[in-house]
C-alpha positions as CSV (number, residue, x, y, z in Angstrom):
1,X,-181.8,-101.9,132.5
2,X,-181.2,-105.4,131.9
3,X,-183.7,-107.6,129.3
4,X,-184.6,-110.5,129.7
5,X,-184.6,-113.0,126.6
6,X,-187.1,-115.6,126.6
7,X,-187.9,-119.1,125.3
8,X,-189.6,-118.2,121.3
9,X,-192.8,-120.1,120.6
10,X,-192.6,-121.8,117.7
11,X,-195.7,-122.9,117.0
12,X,-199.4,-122.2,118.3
13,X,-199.6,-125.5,120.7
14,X,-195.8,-125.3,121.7
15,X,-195.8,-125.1,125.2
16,X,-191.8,-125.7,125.7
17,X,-188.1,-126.7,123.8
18,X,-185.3,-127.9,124.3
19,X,-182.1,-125.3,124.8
20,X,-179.5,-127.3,122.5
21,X,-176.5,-124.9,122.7
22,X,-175.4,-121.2,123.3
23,X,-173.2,-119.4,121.5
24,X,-172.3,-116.6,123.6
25,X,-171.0,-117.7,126.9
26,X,-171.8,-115.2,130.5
27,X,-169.8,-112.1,129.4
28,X,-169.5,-112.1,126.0
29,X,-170.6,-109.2,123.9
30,X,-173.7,-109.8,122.3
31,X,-175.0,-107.7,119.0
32,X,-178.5,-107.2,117.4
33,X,-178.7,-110.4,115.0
34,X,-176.2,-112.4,116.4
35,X,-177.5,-116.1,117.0
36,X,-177.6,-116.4,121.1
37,X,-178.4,-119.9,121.3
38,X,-180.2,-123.2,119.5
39,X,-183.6,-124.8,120.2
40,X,-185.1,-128.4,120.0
41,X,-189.1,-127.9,118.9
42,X,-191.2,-130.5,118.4
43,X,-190.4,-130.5,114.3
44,X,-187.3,-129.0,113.9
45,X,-184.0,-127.3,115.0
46,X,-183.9,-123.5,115.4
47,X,-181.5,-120.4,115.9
48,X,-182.6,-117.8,117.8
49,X,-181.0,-114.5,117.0
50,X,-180.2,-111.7,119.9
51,X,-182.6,-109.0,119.7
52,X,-180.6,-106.6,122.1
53,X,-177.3,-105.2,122.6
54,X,-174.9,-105.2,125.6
55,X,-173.2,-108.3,127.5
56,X,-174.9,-111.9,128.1
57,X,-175.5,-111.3,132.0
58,X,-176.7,-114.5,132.9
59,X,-177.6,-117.8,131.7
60,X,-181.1,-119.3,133.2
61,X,-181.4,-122.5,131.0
62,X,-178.5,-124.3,130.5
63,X,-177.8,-126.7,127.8
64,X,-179.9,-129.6,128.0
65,X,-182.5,-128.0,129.9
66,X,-186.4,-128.0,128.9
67,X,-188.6,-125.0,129.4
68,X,-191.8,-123.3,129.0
69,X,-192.6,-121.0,125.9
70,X,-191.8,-117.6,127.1
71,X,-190.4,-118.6,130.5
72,X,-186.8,-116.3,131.0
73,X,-183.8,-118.1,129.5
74,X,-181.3,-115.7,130.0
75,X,-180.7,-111.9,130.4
76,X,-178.7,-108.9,128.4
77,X,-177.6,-105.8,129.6
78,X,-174.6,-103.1,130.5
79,X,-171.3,-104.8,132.5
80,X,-171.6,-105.2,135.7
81,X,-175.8,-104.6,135.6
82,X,-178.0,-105.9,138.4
83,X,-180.8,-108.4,136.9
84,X,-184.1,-107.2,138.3
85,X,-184.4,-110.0,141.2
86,X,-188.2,-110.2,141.4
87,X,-188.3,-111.1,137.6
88,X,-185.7,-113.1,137.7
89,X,-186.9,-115.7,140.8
90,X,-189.4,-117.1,138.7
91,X,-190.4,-117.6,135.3
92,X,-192.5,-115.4,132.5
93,X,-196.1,-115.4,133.9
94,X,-198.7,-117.0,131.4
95,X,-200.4,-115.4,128.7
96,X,-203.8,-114.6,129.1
97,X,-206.8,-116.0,126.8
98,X,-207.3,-114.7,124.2
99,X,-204.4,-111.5,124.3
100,X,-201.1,-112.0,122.2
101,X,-197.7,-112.4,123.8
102,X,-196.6,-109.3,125.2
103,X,-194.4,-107.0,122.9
104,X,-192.1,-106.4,125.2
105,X,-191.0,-109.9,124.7
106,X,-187.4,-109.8,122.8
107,X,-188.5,-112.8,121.3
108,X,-192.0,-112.9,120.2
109,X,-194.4,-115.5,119.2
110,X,-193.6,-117.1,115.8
111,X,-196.6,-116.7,112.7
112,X,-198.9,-118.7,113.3
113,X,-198.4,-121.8,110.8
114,X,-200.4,-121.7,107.0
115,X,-201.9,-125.2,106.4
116,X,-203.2,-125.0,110.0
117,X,-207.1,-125.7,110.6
118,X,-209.0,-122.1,111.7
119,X,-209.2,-123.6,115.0
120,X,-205.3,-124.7,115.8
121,X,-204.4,-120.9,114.9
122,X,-207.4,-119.3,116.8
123,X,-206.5,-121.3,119.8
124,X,-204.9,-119.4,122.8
125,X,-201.9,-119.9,124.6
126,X,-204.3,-120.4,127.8
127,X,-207.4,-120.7,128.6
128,X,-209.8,-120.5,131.3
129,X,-211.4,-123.4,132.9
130,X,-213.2,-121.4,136.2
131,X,-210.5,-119.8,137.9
132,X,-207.9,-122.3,136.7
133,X,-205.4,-121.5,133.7
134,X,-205.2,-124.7,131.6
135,X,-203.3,-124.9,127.9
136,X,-205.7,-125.9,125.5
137,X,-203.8,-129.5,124.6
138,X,-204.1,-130.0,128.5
139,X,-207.9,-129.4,128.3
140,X,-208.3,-131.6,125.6
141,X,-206.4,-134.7,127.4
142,X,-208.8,-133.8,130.7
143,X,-212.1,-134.0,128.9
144,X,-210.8,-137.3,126.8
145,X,-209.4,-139.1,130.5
146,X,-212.5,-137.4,132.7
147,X,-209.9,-135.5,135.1
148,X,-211.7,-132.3,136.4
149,X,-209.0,-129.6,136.1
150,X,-209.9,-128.2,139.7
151,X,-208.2,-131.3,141.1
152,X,-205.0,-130.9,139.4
153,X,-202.0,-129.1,140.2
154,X,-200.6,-127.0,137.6
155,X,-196.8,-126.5,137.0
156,X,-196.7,-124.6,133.7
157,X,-195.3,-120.9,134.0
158,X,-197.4,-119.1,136.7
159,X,-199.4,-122.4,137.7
160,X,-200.4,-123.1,134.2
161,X,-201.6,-126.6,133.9
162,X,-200.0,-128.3,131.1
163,X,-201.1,-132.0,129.7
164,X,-198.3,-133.7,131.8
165,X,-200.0,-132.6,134.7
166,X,-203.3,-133.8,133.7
167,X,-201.6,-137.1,133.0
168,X,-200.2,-137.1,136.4
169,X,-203.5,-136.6,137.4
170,X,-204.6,-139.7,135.6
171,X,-202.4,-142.1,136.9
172,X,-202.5,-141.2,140.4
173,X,-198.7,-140.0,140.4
174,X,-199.7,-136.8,142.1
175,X,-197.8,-133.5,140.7
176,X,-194.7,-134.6,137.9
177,X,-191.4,-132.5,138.3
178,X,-191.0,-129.3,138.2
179,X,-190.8,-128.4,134.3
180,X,-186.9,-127.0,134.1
181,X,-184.4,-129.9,133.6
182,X,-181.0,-129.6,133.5
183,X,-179.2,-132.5,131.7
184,X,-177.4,-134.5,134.5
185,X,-173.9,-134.8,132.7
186,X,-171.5,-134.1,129.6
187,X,-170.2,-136.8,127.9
188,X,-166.8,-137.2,126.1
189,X,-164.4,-134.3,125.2
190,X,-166.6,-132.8,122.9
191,X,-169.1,-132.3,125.3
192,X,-172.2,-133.7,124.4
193,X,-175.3,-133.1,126.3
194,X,-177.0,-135.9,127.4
195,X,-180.3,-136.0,125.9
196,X,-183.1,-133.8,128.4
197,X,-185.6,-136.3,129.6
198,X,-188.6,-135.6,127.9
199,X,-192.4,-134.4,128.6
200,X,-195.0,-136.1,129.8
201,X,-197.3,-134.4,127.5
202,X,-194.9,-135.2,124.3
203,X,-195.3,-139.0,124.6
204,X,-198.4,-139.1,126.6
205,X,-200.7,-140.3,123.2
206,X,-198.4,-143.4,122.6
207,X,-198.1,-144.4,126.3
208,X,-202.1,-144.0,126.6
209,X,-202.9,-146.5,124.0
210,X,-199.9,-148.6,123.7
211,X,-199.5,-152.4,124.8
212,X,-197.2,-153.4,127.6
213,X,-193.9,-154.9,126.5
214,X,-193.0,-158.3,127.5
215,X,-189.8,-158.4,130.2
216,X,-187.4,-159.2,128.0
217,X,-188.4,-156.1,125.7
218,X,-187.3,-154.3,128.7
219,X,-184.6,-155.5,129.3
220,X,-181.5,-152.6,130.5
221,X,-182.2,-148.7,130.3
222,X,-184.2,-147.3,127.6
223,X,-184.0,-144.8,125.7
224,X,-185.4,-141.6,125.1
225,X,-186.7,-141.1,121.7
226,X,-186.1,-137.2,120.2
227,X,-189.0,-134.7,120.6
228,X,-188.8,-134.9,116.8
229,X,-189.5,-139.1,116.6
230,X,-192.3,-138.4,119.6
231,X,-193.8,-135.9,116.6
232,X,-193.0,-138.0,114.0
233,X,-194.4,-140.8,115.8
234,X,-197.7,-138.5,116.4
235,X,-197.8,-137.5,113.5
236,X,-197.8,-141.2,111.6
237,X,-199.9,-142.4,113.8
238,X,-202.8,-140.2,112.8
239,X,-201.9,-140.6,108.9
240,X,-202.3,-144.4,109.8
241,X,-206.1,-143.9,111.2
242,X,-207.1,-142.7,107.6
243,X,-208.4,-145.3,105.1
244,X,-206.2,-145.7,102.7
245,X,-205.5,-147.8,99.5
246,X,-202.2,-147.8,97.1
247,X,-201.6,-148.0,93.3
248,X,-198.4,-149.3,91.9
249,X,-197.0,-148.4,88.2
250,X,-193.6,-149.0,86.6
251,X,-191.8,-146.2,84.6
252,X,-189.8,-147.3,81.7
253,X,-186.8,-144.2,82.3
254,X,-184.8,-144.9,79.8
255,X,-185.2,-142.1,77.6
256,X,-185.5,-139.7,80.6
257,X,-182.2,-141.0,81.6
258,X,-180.8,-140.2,78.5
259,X,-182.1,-136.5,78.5
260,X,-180.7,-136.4,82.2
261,X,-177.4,-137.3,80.8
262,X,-177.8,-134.9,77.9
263,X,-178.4,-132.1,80.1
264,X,-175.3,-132.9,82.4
265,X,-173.0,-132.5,80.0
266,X,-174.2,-129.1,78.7
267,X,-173.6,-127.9,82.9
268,X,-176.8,-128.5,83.8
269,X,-178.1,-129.4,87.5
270,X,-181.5,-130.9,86.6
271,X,-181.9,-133.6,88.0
272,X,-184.4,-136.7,87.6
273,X,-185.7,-136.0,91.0
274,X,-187.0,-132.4,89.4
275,X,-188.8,-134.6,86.7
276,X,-190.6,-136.2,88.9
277,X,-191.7,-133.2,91.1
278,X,-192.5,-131.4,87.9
279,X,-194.4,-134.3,86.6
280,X,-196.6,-134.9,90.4
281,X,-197.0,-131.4,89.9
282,X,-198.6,-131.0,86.9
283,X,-200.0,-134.3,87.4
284,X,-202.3,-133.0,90.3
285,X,-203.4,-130.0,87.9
286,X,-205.5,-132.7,85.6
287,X,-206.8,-134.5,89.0
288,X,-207.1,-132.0,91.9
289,X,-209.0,-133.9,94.2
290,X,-205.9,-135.2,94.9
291,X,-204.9,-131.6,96.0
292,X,-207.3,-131.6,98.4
293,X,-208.1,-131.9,102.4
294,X,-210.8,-133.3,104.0
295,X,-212.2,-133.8,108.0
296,X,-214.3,-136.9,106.7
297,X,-217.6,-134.0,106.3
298,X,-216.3,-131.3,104.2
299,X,-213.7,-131.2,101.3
300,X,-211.5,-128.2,100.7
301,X,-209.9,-127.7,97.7
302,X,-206.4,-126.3,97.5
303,X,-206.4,-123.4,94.5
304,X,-202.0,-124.3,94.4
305,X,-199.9,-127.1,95.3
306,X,-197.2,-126.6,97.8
307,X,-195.5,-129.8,97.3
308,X,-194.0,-131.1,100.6
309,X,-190.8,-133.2,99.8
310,X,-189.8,-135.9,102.4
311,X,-186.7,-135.5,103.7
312,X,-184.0,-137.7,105.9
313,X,-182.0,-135.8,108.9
314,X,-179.8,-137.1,111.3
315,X,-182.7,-137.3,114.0
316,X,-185.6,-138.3,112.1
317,X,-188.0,-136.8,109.1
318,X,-188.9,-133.7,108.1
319,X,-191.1,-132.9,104.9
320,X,-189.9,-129.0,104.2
321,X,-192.6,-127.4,102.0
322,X,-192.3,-126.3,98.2
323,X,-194.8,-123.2,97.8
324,X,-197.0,-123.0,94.7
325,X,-195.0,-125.5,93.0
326,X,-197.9,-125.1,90.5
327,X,-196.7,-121.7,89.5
328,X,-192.6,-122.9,89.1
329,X,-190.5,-123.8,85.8
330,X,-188.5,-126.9,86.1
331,X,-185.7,-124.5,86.7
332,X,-187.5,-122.9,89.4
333,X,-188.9,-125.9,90.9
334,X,-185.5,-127.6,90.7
335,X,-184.4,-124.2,92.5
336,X,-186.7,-123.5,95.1
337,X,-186.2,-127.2,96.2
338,X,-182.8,-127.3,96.8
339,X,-183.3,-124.3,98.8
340,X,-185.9,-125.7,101.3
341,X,-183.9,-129.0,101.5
342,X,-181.0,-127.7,102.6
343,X,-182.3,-125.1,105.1
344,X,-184.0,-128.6,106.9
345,X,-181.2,-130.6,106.6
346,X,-179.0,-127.6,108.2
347,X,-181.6,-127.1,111.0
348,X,-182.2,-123.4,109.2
349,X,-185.8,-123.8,108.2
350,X,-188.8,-122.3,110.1
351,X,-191.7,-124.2,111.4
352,X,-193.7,-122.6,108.8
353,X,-191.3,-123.7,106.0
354,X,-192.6,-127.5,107.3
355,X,-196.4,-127.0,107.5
356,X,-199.1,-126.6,105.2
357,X,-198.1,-128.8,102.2
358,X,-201.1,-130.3,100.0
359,X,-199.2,-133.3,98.9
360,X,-196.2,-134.7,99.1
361,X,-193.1,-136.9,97.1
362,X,-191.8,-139.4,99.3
363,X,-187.7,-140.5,97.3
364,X,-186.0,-143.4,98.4
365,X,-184.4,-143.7,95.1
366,X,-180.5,-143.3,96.2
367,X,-181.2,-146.6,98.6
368,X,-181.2,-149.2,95.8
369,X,-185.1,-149.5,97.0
370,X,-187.5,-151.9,94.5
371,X,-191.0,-150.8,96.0
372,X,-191.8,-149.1,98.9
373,X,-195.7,-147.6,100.2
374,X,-195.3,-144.2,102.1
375,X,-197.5,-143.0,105.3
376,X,-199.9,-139.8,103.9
377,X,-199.7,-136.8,106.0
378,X,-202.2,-135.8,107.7
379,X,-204.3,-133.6,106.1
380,X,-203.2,-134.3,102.3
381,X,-205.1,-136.3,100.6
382,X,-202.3,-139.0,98.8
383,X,-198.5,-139.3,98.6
384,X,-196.2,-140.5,96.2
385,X,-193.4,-143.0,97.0
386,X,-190.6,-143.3,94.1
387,X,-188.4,-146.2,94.3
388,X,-184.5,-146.5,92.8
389,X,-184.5,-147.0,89.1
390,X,-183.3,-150.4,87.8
391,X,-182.5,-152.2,84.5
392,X,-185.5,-155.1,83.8
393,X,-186.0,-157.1,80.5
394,X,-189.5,-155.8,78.8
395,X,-190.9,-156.1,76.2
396,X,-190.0,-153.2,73.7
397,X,-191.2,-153.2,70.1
398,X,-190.9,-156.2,68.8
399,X,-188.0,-157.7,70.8
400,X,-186.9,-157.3,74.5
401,X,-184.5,-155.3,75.3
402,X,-183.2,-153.8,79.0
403,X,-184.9,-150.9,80.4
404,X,-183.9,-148.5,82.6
405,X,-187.8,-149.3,85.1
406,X,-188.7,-147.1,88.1
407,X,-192.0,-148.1,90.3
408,X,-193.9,-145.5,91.8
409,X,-196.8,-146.2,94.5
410,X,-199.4,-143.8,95.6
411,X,-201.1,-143.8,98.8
412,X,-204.5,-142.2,98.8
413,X,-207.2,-141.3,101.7
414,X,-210.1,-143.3,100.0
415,X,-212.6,-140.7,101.7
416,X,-211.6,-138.4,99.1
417,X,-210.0,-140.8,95.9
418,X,-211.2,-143.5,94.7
419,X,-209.2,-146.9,92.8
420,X,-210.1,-145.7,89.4
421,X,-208.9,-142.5,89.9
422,X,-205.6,-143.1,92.0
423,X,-204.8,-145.3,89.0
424,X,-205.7,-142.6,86.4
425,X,-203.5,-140.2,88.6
426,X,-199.9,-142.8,88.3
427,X,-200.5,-143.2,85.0
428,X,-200.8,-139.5,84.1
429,X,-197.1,-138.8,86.4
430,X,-195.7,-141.9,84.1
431,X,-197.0,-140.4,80.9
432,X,-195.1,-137.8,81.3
433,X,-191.7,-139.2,82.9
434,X,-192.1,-141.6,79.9
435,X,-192.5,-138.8,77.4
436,X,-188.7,-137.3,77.7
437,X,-189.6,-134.8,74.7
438,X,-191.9,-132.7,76.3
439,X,-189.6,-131.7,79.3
440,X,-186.8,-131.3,77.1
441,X,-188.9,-128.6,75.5
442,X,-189.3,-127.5,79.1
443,X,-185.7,-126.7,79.9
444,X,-183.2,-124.6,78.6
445,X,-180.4,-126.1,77.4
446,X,-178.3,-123.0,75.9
């Protein structure tokens, strides 16, 4: 009997992606593990392996198209093999409140995401509102507009309202399009898809609040930002409505340099950037609030760091997650990190390998940047923002002489930190960058 293969969900309140490529083509061969085809979420990239065996029957969702969580995306099964036609007319009915997704599903629901509040993970996939089935973000956005969900139309899987919807709702636009969009054309030899327009519901917070561009702004066709900038933009924008302040230090590296140098010629990969981890790291051991989380009511104090390291990819940010960095060696640390950097710059790394950091390191070193102040995550309580090291006159003994001088900044939520203590925390990462001895007593150099 044929199987159908449906659209993974990612994350608790993902309600659709973006189908990016297939690999397997309408008659190949497809094996247990193989990676069937490539996703867009909100944060991040994803394979998606084949959990069946046989032939790739059909393909439902072509490249480019956008579609619900758990809606049918293609189907598996023996040569030749009829594809159930009653299943296959529509797409995957919703899940009901409160149940799992069923395990018949080839494709299951991802874990849900550690760092998230006990609410985000306890919330369904649905949820009743009278007789209606309404997503929980879509419920949110009615109560915060004043839409009563009776009086919209939903066009989620099964007649599941979904935010867009409710928007549509709001602006007296009557039901949006129907949720599966196919991109309308390839472009150039290599066939590139172009970009899927996007949800409603994806960019819905910016459009609600933000001011009307003059004409000229507008001026030719726009342009469709990435579900990844819509989150990053999300994202930001709640890190900006925290109350912040920032402390600024300089570094003299000099000697650090010199260890750095030492160390490369005996093979090793150490690098300075796994100083500075290793010294935010142990710097948060000696201040912890600044390993903490707050709602503005109640504090919770992280017993390890999981150090989230900001890092650039072709189509925006991502800040892949260094678990109990606390708990690492410099060699381990320097390890681990490489790891997790290069699974998000591949597109290899999980949603849960991009949530639930405590506090993060923000490097712009390699840009030849003086000073920079970075954007605290939501739900950490500071951020550290390294600049590019360069040579400055200072004073140095009894003389001046040139020294190798790095500036770090921290951003801190002032609910949880005060000044005296943000400045207390810098100075404790710059005693130890500035104190190359101890971390050469920290890594082996045999």
């Amino acid at each position: 009997m044929a199987v159908a293969i449906r659209m993974p969900m990612p994350g608790q309140m993902t309600e659709e992606c973006t189908v990016l490529q297939w690999f397997k083509k309408e008659g190949d061969k497809v094996v247990r593990g193989d990676p069937l085809f490539e996703i867009e979420t909100d944060k991040s990239n994803m394979e998606i392996e084949a959990f069946d065996e046989g032939v790739l029957l059909r393909i439902d969702a072509p490249v480019g198209a956008t579609v619900p969580v758990e809606s049918i995306v293609a189907w598996i099964g023996q040569p030749g093999e009829e594809i159930p036609e009653a299943v296959a007319a529509g797409s995957a009915a919703p899940a009901v409140a409160g149940t799992a997704p069923s395990s018949a599903s080839p494709l299951g629901a991802f874990p849900s995401q550690p760092g998230a509040s006990a609410t985000e993970q306890a919330a369904p996939v649905s949820e009743a509102v009278g007789r209606i089935i309404i997503s929980p973000r879509a419920s949110r956005v009615a109560a915060e507009l004043g839409i009563d969900p009776r009086s919209v139309t939903g066009t989620g899987p099964g007649g599941r309202i979904v935010e867009r919807d409710v928007l549509a709702a709001a602006s007296g636009a009557g039901a949006p399009a129907p949720i599966v969009e196919t991109a309308a054309a390839t472009a150039g030899a290599a066939g590139s898809v172009t970009p899927a327009k996007p949800s409603a519901e994806a960019i819905a917070p910016a459009a609600r609040s933000a001011p009307a561009l003059p004409a000229a702004a507008m001026s030719g066709p726009g342009e469709t930002l990435s579900r990844m900038r819509q989150t990053i933009a999300r994202r930001l924008t709640e890190g900006t409505s925290v109350p912040t302040f920032t402390v600024t230090v300089a570094v003299d590296m000099t000697d650090l340099l010199k260890l750095r140098a030492d160390l490369k010629s005996r093979g090793s990969d150490i690098s300075v950037t796994d100083f500075i981890h290793t010294a935010t790291v142990q710097a948060l051991g000696e201040f912890p609030i600044l390993n903490a989380s707050t709602d503005g009511v109640t504090v919770w104090k992280h017993e390890h760091v999981h150090l989230g390291v900001a890092v650039s990819v072709p189509a925006g940010l991502l800040v892949p997650v260094v678990r109990e960095a606390d708990m690492l060696s410099v060699r381990a640390l320097h390890d681990r990190t490489a790891e997790v950097v290069t699974a998000a710059r591949t597109g290899k790394i999980s949603p849960d390998g991009l949530s639930g950091s405590t506090f993060s390191v923000s490097n712009m070193g390699m840009f030849g940047v003086e000073q920079f102040t970075a954007i605290i995550n939501p739900g950490e309580a500071g951020i550290l923002a390294v600049s590019s090291v360069t040579p400055e006159p200072r004073v140095f003994g009894d003389g001046i002489a040139v020294r190798q001088v790095m500036r770090i900044t921290l951003t801190a939520d002032h609910r949880l930190v005060d000044g005296e203590v943000g400045a207390r925390f810098v100075n404790a990462v710059k005693r130890r960058l500035e104190d190359a001895g101890s971390f050469r007593n920290q890594v082996p150099t045999g």
